[in-house]
C-alpha positions in Angstrom: 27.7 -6.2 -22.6 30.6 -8.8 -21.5 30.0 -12.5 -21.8 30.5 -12.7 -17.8 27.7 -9.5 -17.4 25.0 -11.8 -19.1 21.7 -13.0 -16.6 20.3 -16.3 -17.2 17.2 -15.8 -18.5 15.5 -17.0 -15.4 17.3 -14.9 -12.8 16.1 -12.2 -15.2 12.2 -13.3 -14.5 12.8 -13.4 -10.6 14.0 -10.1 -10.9 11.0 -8.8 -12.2 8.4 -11.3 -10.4 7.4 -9.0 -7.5 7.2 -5.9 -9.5 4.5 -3.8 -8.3 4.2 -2.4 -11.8 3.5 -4.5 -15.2 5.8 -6.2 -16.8 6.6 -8.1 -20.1 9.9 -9.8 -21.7 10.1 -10.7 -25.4 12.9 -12.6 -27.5 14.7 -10.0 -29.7 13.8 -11.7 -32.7 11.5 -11.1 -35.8 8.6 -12.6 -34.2 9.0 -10.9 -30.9 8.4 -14.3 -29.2 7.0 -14.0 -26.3 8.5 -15.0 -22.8 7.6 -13.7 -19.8 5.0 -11.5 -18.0 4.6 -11.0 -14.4 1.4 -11.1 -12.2 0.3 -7.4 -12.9 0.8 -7.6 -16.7 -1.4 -11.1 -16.3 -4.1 -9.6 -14.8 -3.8 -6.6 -17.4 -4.0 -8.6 -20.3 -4.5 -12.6 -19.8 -5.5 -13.6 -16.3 -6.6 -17.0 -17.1 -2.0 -17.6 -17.9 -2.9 -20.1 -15.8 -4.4 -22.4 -17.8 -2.2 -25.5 -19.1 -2.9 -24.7 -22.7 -1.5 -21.4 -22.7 1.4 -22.2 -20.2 2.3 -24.9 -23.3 2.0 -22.1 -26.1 3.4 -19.5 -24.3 6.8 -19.6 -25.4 5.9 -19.9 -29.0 3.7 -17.8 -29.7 4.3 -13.6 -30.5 4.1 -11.0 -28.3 1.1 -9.7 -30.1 -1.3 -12.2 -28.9 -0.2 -11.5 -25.3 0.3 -7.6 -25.9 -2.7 -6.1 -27.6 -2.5 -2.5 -28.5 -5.5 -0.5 -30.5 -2.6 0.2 -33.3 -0.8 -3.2 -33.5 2.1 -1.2 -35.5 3.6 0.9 -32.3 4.4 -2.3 -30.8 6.6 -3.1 -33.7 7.9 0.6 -33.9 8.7 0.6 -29.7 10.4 -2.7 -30.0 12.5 -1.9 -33.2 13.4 1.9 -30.8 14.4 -0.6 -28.4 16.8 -2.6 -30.5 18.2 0.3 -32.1 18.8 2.7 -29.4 19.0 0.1 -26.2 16.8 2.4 -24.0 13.4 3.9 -24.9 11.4 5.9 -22.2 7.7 6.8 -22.0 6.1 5.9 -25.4 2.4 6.3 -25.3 0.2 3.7 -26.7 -3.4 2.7 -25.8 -3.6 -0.8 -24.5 -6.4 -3.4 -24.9 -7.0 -5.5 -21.7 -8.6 -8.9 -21.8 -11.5 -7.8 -22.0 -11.9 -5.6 -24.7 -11.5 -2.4 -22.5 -8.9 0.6 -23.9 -6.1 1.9 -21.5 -3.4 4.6 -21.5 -0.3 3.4 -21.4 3.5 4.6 -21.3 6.0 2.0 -22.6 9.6 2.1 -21.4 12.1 -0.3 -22.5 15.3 -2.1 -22.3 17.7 -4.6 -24.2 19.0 -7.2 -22.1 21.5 -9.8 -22.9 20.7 -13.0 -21.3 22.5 -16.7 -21.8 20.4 -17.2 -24.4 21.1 -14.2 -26.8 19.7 -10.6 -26.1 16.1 -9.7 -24.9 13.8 -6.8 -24.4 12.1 -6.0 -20.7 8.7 -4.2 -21.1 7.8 -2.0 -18.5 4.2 -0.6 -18.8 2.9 2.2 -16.5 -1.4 3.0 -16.7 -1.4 6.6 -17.3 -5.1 6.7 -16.0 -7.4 4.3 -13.4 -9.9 2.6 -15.4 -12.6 1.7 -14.1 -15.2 -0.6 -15.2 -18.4 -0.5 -14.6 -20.9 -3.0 -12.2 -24.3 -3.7 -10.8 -23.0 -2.8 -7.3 -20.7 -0.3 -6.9 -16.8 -0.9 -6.1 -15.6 1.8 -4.2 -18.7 1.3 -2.0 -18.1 -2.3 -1.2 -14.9 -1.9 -0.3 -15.7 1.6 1.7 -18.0 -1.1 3.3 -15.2 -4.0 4.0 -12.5 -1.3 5.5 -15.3 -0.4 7.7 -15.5 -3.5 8.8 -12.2 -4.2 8.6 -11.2 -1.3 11.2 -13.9 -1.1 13.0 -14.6 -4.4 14.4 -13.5 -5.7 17.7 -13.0 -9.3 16.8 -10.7 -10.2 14.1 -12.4 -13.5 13.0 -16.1 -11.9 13.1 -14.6 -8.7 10.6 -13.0 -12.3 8.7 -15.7 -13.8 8.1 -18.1 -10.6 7.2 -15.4 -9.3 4.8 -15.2 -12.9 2.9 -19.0 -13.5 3.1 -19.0 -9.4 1.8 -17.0 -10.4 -1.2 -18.7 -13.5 -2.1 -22.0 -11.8 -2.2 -20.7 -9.5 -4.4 -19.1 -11.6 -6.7 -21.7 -13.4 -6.5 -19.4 -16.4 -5.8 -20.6 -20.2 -4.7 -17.6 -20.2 -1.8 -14.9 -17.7 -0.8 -12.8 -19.1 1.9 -8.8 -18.9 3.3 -6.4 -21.6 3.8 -3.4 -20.5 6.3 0.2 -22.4 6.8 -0.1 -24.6 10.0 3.1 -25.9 9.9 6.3 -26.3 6.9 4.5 -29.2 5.6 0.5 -28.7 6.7 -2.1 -26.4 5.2 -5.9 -25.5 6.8 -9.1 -24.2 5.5 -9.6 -21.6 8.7 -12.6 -19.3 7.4 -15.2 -20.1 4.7 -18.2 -18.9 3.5 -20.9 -20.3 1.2 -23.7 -18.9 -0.8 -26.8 -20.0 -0.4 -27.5 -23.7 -1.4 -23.4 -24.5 -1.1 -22.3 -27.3 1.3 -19.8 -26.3 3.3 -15.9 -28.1 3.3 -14.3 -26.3 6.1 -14.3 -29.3 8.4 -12.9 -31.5 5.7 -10.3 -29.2 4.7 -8.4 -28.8 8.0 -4.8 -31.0 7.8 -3.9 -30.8 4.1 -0.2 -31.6 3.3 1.0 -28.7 0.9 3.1 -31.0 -1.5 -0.7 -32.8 -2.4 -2.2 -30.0 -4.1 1.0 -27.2 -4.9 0.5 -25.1 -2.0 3.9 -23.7 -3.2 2.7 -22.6 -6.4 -0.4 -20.6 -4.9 1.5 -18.5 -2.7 4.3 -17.7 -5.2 2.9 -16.8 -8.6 0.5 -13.5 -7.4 -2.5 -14.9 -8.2 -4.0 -18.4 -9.9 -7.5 -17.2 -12.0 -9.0 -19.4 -14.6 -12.4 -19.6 -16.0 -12.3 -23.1 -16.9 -10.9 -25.8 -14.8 -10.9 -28.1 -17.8 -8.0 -26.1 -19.4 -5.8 -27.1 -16.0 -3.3 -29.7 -15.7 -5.2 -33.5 -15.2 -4.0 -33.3 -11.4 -5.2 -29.8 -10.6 -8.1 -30.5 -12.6 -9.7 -33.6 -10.6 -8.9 -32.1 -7.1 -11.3 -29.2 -8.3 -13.5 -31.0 -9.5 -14.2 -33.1 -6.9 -15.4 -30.3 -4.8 -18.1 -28.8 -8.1 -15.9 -26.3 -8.9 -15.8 -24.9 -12.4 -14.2 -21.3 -12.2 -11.5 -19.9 -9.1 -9.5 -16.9 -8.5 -6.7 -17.5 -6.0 -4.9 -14.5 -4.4 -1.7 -15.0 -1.9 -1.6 -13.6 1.6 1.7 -12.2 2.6 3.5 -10.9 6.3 5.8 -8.9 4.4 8.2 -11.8 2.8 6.6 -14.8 4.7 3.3 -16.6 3.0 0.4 -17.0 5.5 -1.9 -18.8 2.9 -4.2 -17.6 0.1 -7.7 -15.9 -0.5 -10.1 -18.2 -2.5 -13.0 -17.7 -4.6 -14.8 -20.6 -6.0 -17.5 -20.5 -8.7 -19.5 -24.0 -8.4 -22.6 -23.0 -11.0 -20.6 -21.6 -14.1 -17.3 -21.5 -16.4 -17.3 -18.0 -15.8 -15.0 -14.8 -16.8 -13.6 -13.2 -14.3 -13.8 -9.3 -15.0 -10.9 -6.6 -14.5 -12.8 -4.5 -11.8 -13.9 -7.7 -10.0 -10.0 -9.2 -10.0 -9.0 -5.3 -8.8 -11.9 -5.6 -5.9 -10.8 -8.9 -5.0 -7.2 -8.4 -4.9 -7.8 -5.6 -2.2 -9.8 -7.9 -0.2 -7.0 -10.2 -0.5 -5.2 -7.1 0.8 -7.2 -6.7 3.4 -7.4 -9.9 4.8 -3.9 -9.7 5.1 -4.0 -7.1 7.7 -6.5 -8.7 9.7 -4.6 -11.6 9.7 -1.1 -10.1 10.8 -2.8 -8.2 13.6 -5.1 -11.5 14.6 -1.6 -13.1 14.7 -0.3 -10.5 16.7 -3.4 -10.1 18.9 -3.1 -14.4 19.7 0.9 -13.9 20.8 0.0 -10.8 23.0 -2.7 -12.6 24.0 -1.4 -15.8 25.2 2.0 -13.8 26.8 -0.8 -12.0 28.7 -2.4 -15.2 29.7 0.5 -16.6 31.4 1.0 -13.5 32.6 -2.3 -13.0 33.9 -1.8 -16.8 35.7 1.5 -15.8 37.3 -0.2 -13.0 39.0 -4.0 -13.9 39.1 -5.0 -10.8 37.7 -6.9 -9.6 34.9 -5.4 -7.8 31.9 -7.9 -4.6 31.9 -7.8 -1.6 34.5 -11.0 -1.3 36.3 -12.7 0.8 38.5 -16.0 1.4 39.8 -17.6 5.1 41.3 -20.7 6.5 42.5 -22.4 9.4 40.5 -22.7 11.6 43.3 -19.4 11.9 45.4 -17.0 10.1 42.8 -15.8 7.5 45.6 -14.1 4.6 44.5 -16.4 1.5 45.4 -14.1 -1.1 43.2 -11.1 -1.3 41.9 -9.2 -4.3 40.3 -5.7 -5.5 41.3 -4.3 -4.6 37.8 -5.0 -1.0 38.2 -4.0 -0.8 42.1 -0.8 -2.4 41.5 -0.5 0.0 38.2 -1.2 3.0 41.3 1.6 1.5 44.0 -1.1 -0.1 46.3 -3.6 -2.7 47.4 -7.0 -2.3 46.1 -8.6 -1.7 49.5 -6.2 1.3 49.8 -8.3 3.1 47.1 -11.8 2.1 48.1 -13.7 5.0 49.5 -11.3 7.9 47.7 -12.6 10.3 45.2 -11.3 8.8 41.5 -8.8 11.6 40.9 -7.2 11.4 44.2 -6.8 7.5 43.7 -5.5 8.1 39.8 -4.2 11.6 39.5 -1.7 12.6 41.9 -1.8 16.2 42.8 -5.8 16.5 41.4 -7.5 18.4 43.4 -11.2 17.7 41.6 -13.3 16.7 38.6 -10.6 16.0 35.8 -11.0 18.5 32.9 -11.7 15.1 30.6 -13.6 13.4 32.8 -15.7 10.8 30.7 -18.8 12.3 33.1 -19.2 15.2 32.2 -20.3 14.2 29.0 -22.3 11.1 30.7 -24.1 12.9 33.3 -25.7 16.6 33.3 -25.7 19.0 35.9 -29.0 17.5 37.8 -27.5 13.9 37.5 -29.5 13.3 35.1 -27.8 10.2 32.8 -27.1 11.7 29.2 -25.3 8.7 27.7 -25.1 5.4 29.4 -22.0 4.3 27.4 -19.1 6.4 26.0 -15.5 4.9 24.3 -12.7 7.0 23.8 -8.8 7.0 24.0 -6.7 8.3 26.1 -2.8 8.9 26.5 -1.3 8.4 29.9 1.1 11.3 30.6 3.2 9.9 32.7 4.2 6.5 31.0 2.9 8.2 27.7 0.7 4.5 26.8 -2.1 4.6 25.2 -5.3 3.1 26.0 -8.9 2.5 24.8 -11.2 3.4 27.4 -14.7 2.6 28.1 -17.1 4.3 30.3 -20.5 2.3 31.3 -23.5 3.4 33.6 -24.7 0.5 35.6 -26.7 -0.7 38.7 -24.3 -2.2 40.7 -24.9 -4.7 43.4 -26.5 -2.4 45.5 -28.9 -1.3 43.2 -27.9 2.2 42.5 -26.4 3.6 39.7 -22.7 3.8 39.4 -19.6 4.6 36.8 -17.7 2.1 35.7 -14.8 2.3 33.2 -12.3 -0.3 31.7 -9.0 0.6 29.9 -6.9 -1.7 27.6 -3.7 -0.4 26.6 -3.3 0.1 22.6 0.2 1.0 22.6 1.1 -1.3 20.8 -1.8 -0.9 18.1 -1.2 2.8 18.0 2.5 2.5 17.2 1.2 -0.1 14.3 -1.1 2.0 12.3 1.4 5.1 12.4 3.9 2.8 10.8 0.8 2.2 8.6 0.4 5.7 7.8 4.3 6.4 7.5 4.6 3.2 4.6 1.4 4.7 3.1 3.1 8.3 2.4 6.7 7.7 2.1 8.9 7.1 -0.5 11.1 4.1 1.0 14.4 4.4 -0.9 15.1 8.3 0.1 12.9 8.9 2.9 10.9 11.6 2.1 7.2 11.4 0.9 6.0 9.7 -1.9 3.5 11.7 -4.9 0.4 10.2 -3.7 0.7 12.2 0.1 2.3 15.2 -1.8 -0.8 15.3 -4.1 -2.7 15.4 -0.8 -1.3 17.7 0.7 -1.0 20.4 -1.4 -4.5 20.0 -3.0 -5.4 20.8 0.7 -3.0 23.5 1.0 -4.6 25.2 -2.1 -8.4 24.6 -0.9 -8.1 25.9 2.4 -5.1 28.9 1.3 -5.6 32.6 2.2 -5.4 35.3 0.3 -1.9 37.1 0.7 -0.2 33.6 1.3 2.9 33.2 0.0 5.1 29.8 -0.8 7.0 28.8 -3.1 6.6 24.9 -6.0 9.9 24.4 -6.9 9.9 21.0 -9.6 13.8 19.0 -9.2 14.9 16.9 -12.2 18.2 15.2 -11.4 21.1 15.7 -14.5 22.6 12.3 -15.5 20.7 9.5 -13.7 20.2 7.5 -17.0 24.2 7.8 -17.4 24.8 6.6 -14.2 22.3 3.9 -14.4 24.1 2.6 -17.6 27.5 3.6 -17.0 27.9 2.6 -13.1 24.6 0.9 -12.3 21.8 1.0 -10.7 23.1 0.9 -7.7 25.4 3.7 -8.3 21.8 5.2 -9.8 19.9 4.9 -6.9 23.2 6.4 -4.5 22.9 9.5 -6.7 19.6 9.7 -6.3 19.7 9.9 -2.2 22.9 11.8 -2.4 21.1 14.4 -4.1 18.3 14.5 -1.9 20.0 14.1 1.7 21.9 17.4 0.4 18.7 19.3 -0.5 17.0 17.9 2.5 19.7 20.0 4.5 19.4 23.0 2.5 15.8 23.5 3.3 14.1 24.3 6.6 12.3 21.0 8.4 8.9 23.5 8.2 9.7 22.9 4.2 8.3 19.7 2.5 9.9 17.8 -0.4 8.2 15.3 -2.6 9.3 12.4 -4.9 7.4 13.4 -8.0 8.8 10.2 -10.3 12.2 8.2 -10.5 14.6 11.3 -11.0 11.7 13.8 -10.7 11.1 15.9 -6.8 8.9 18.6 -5.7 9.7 20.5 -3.1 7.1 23.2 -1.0 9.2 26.0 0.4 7.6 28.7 2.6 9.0 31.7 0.9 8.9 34.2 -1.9 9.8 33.1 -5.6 13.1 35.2 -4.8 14.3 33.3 -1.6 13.7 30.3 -2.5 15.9 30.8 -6.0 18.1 31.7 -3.3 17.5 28.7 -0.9 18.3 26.4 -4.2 21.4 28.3 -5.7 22.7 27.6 -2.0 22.1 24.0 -2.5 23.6 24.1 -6.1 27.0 25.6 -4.4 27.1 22.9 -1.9 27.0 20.1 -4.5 29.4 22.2 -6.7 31.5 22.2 -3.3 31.2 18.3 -3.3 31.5 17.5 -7.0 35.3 19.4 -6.4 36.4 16.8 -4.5 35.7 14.5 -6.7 34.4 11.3 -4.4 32.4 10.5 -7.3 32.8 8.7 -10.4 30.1 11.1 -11.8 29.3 14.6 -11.1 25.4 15.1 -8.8 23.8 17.7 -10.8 20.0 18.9 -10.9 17.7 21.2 -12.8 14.9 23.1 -11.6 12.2 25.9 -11.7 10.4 27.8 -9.6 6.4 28.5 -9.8 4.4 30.8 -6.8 2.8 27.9 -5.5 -0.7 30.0 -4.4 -0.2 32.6 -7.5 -3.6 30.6 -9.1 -5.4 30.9 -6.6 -7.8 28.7 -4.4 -9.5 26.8 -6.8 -6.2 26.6 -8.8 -5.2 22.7 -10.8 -2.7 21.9 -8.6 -1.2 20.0 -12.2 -1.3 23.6 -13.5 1.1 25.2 -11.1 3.3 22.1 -11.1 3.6 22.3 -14.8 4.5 26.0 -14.6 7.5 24.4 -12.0 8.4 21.8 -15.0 8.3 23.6 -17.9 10.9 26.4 -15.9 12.4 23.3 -14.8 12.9 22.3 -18.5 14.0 25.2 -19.5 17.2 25.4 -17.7 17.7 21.7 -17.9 18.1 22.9 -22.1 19.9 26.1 -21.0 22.9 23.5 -19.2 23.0 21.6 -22.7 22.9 24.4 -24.7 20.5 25.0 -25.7 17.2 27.4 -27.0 14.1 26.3 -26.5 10.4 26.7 -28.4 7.6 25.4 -27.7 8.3 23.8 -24.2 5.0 22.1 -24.0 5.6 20.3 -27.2 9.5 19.5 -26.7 9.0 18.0 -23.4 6.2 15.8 -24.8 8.7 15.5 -27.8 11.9 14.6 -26.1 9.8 12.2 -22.6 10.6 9.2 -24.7 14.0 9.7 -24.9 15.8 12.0 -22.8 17.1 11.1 -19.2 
């Protein structure tokens, strides 16, 4: 690599600081000095990195008291792979975590140079979830706080139960959230305290950020130490001065912008915080995060509908009132008459579906009622919530349906609706993040997985489809050769042109970084056909040579239902990969054996 290629070593850590995935840098010298690791690998191996006496060390010492692997010796081995060959991919170790716990793991590797002579980038993928175990349960406690999280009608009440939620379980003296107020200004908006804790909301609500490193919080992932004592003197005596002994510190984030942190505060004990109970409350720390953006959102709409609601002294909620009997409209607000083209008094006395529903001649087939109210009148349920899509303006709203004595004394209907459109659009754009791959568009492994573990349960006998597994040719050439850039272009070049050689009834997958899977509905035999097509058309546009580098793919073809039912899916995938494999070799040249035991054989090294 040229002398004008070379990173300084600290552009080189940004690059790597909001990895989603572990990662470590070491010197490329005898000791393997150690040098960087981002959040992820922190809470992996060292989650107290925090602590002044470490930060001090940390550049001294070797990457074997960072890095701990049950066999000591591979690290040596992957490292000197590294130095020799530049690149190493997917060498399996086991890991040891901080606390003692064994993990899968996959190694992958790089030599960098840097401004300060050459170094080598660690990237570590967990092969398995571990899980460790706990007096209460995990999963259910946070089961528990996305119910409460979603199903809650106030923001700051599902706030404050998730916090108080996690501080229970942590069994925590205080867990609490400071917020940005302003550039300069921080505030302690929610707290909760365990029992015998005094609270320090109200004495915690116009902090300047520059007085306690506000900055810092937000931006290193997460600020855990079991022992205040081991902090920097500053940091040290504002903790102290509150009885705090132990914290775990997690940044909130609306997308790029910092809204504040998650805090948990341990007041009794120098305690060590444990993997699953950093995991839990990094999801919490999740979670309040989306409370937080949609409170935020909530408080604009909110207020816009406020002045709104001034301008034209009305409220922001459709209602109507009707009685039981003959469905005439006794009320009706000015929101929903002006929503219908008239005054309010215009409605008053018409059946409901002749005020709302032009053209309806009588009960509405979804009439909230009929569910409410039985045939003799009698009153079935006295409240009933549901959502329902306008079909004219296609809005959505959520709807709710009440019983009541109204002022006369008898019985009537009344229902409210609050439009959720925006809401609605919110959550599919959840949905869409949650199952997409975002650099070429199509979904990600996690949604596959779904999806086809539900097509193989619920499968018919006589079905027929077709698991075709896509390596791309090359990409680790590109990557080095052009770069990554150039990588990721052939990556969705390749799959824009396979996306238009399948039907939109088809599904395609991205498996790993140059790995697909794509779910055709058709016979083993037309959908060899389907992908020789696609093979033509990129031969067609590897002629004209736009390229600097030929797109190129391998492939196999497995019966995707041929198991059966109750069929691994990983079974009939590997059948795809080892076919796959197969005529990857057959492009190079060559025969292959044993394809189980190459392609374990050749994952480290191969592109």
């Amino acid at each position: 690599m040229g002398e004008e290629n070379k990173l300084e070593l600290a552009q080189l850590e940004q690059v790597y600081k909001n990895a989603p995935f572990p990662v470590v840098i070491c010197g490329d010298d005898e000791a393997m000095t150690f040098i960087y690791a981002n959040t992820p690998a922190q809470l992996i191996f060292s989650p107290d990195m925090v602590a002044a006496h470490f930060k001090e060390g940390a550049k001294t010492m070797p990457l074997s008291q960072f890095f701990k692997l049950r066999r000591q010796s591979l690290l040596h081995e992957f490292v000197d792979m590294v130095r020799e060959t530049g690149t190493v991919f997917h060498y399996r170790v086991v890991g040891i975590n901080f606390e003692g716990t064994e993990l899968p793991l996959a190694l992958s590797g790089n030599l960098v140079a840097v401004d300060e002579g050459n170094c080598i980038v660690i990237y570590i993928i967990q092969e398995t979830n571990y899980h460790i175990g706990s007096a209460k349960s995990s999963s259910e406690v946070m089961e528990r706080i996305f119910h409460v999280a979603y199903e809650s009608n106030s923001v700051d009440e599902a706030i404050q139960k998730i916090i108080g939620i996690a501080g229970l379980t942590m069994e925590v003296s205080r867990s609490y959230i400071f917020e940005t107020i302003s550039a300069e200004v921080t505030a302690n908006t929610y707290e909760w305290c365990n029992e015998g804790v005094v609270p320090t909301i109200d004495q915690l609500q116009s902090l300047k950020k520059a007085d306690y490193n506000y900055d810092a919080l937000v931006s290193g992932g997460a600020f855990i130490t079991s022992d205040i004592r081991q902090l920097p003197e500053n940091d040290f005596k504002i903790l102290d001065m509150q009885g705090i002994k132990s914290v775990a510190i997690f940044p909130i984030y609306d997308k790029n912008t910092p809204l504040g942190y998650v805090g948990f505060d341990d007041c009794l004990q120098y305690r060590s915080w444990r993997a699953f109970e950093i995991e839990m409350l990094q999801n919490v720390a999740g979670v309040v995060a989306s409370l937080l953006i949609r409170r935020n959102a909530e408080r604009k709409a909110a207020q816009t509908m406020r002045i709104l609601q001034t301008i034209s002294d009305n409220l922001e909620y459709s209602i109507y009132v009707n009685t039981l009997d003959t469905f005439e409209i006794v009320f009706i607000n000015n929101t929903l008459a002006q929503m219908r083209g008239g005054a309010a008094e215009v409605f008053q006395g018409k059946t409901c579906w002749q005020a709302l529903r032009a053209g309806q001649t009588q009960q509405c087939d979804f009439c909230p009622m009929r569910k409410m109210i039985d045939a003799d009148g009698n009153v079935l349920l006295s409240e009933y919530e549901w959502e329902f899509q306008d079909s004219v303006t296609k809005r959505w709203y959520i709807v709710h349906d009440a019983i009541i004595d109204w002022l006369d004394g008898q019985k009537v209907h009344i229902e409210t609706a609050t439009e959720i459109t925006g809401q609605k659009e919110y959550q599919k754009s959840l949905e869409h993040v949650a199952s997409t791959d975002m650099m070429t568009g199509v979904n990600n492994r996690e949604w596959g997985m779904k999806i086809m573990q539900s097509m193989l349960r619920n499968s018919t006998e006589g079905e027929e489809s077709s698991l075709v597994f896509v390596d791309l040719d090359g990409l680790k050439m590109v990557n080095d050769t052009y770069g990554h850039t150039s990588g990721d272009d052939m990556i969705i070049s390749i799959v824009s042109m396979i996306r238009r050689g399948i039907r939109k009834s088809d599904m395609i997958f991205r498996w790993g970084g140059d790995e697909f899977v794509l779910l055709l509905d058709c016979t083993q035999e037309q959908a060899e056909r389907v992908m020789q097509n696609i093979q033509t058309k990129l031969a067609e546009f590897n002629a004209t040579k736009s390229r600097a580098y030929p797109l190129s793919f391998s492939y196999g073809i497995a019966p995707f239902y041929a198991m059966g039912r109750d069929a691994d899916l990983e079974d009939v995938i590997g059948v795809a990969d080892r076919l796959m494999y197969q005529n990857k070799m057959a492009k190079r040249g060559k025969t292959v054996g044993n394809i189980s035991e190459k392609r374990e054989e050749d994952s480290s090294c191969l592109s």
